[in-house]
C-alpha positions as CSV (number, residue, x, y, z in Angstrom):
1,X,0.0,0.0,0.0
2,X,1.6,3.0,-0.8
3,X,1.7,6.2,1.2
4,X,0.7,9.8,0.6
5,X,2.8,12.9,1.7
6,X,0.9,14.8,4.4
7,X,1.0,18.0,6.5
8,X,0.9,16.7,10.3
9,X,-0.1,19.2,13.2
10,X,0.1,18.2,16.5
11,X,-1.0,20.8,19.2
12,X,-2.1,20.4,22.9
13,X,-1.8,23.0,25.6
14,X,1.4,23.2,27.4
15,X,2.8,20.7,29.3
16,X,0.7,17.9,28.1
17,X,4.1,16.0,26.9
18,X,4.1,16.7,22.7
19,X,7.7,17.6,22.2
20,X,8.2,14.0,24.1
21,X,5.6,12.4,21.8
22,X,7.2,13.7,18.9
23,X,10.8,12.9,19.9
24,X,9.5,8.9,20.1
25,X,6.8,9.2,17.0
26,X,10.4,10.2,15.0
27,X,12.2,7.2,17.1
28,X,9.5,5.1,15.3
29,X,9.3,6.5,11.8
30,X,12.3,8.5,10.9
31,X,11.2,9.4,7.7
32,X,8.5,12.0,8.9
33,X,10.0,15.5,8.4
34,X,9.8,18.1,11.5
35,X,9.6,21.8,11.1
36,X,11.5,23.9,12.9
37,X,9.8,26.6,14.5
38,X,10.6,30.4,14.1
39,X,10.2,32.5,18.2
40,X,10.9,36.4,18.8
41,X,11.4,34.6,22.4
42,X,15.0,34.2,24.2
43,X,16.1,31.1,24.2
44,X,16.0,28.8,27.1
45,X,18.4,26.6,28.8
46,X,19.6,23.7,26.8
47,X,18.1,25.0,23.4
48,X,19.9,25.1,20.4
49,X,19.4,28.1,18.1
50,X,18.6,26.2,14.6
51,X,17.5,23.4,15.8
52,X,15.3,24.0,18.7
53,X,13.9,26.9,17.3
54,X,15.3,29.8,14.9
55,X,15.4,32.7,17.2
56,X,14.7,36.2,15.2
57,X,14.1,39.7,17.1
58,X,10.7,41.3,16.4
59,X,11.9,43.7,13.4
60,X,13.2,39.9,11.7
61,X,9.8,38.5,12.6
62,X,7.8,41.6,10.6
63,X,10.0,41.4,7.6
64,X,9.2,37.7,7.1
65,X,5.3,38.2,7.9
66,X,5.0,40.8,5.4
67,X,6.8,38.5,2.9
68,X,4.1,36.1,3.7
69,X,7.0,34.0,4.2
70,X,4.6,32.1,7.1
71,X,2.0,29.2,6.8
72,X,1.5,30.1,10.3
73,X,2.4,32.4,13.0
74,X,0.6,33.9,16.1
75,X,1.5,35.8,19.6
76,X,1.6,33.7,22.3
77,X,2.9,34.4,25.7
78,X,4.2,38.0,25.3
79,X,6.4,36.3,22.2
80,X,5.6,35.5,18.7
81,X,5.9,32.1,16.8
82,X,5.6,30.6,13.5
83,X,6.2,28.1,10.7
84,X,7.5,28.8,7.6
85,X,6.3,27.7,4.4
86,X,10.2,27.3,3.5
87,X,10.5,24.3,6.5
88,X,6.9,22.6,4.7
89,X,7.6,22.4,1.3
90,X,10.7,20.7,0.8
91,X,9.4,17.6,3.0
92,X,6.2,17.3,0.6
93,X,7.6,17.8,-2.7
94,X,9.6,14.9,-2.4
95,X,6.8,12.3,-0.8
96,X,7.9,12.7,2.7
97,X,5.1,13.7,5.7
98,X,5.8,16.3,7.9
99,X,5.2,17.3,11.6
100,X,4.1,20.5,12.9
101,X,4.6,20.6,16.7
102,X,2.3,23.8,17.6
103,X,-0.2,25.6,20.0
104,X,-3.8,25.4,19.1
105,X,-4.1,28.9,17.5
106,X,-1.5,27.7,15.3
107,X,-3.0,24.7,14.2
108,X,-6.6,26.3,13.5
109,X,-4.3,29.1,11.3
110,X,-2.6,26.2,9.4
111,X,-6.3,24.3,8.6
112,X,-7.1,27.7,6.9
113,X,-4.0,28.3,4.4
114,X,-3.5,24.5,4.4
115,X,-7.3,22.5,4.6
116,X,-5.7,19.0,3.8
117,X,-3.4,19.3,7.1
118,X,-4.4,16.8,9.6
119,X,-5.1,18.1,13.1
120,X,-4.3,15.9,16.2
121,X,-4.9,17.2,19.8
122,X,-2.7,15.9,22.4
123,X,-5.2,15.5,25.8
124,X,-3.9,15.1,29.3
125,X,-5.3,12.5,31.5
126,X,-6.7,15.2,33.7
127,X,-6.5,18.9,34.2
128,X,-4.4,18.2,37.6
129,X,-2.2,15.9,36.0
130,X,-1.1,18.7,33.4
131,X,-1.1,20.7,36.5
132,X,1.7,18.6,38.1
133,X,3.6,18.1,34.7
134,X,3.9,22.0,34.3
135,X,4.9,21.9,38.2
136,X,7.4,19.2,37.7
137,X,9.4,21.0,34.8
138,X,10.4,23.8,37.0
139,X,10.7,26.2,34.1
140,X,8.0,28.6,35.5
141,X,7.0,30.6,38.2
142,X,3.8,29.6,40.1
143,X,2.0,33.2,38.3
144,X,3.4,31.6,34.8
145,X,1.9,27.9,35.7
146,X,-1.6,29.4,36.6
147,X,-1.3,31.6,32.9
148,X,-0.8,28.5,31.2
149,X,-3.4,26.9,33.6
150,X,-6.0,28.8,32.2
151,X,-4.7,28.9,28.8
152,X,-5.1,25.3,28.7
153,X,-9.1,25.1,29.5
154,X,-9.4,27.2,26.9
155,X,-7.4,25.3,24.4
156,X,-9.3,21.7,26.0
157,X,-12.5,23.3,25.0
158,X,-11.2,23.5,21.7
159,X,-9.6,19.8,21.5
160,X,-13.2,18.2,19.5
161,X,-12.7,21.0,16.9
162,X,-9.5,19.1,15.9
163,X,-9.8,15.6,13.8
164,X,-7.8,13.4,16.3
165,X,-7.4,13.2,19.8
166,X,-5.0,11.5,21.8
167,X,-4.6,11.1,25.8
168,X,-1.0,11.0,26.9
169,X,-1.7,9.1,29.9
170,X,1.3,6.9,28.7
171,X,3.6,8.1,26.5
172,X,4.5,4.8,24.6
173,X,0.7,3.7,24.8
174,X,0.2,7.7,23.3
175,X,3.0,7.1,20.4
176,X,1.8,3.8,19.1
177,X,-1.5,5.4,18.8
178,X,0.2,8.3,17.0
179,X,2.0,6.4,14.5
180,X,-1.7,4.2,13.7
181,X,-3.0,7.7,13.4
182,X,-0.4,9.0,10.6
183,X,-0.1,5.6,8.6
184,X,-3.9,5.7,8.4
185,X,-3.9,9.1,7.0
186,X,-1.0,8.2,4.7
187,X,-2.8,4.9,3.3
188,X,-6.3,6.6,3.0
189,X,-7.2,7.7,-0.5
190,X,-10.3,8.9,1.2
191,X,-8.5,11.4,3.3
């Protein structure tokens, strides 16, 4: 059976484990292409410019949005982010899927310049479980945890809106679900 190219997003609110889910989904298929995102944010410890994310100032950021260089972009957090179409294209034109690991208001904006992208919502198990995740990481103050708290209602509210949902309740359990998910959408004419 052979496969189709397609344009992946996987979004969830923050926390909820995606960047691990991705890491593994690549572990298992290798040959799906991941974007690297483009932030106006500083980078934090143990990033890698180029790799984690391409790190522009806000005047970079404008230039590129009013080349409509972006499939994607949108404020979040005080920061802006974004995919370009230059990190999509060369994956599809030659056959290969690609990944888009992004917020919710990123993933709506990709469904409307790109309506064939598939749109998977990563769930928590429960609201206190993403509580303790975001806890756990230590990478933000208890004012910053209780933001993304209430960012993340918001964004579960929004989770039927997308055409897959997954529960990381176990993150291997979560990726073999994920990579059913993407080979079904690859193999389906229908699609």
């Amino acid at each position: 059976m052979s496969r189709s190219a397609r344009l992946f997003v996987i979004s969830g609110p923050s926390g909820v484990g995606k960047g691990t889910l991705v890491t593994l989904l690549r572990d298992r298929r290798p040959d799906l292409g991941l974007t690297v995102s483009v932030t106006t944010r500083d980078p934090r410890e143990g990033e890698i410019p180029d790799v984690s994310y391409h790190y522009l100032n806000e005047d970079e950021f404008d230039k590129l949005v009013n080349e409509d260089a972006f499939l994607e972009w949108a404020g979040n957090y005080g920061n802006h982010y974004g995919t370009l179409w230059s990190e999509v294209n060369p994956y599809l034109e030659t056959g290969r899927s690609v990944i888009l690991e992004i917020d919710v208001q990123g993933g709506f904006n990709v469904r409307k310049a790109f309506p064939d992208a598939v749109l998977i919502f990563i769930m928590p198990p429960s609201v206190e479980e993403l509580e303790a995740r975001l806890r756990h990481r230590g990478t933000e103050s208890d004012e910053q945890v209780a933001k993304r708290m209430a960012r993340a209602l918001e964004e579960l509210e929004l989770a039927p809106q997308y055409d897959e949902i997954v529960v990381n309740a176990d993150r291997n359990v979560a990726t073999d679900e994920l990579v059913t998910l993407i080979e079904r959408y690859e193999t389906d004419e229908r699609n």
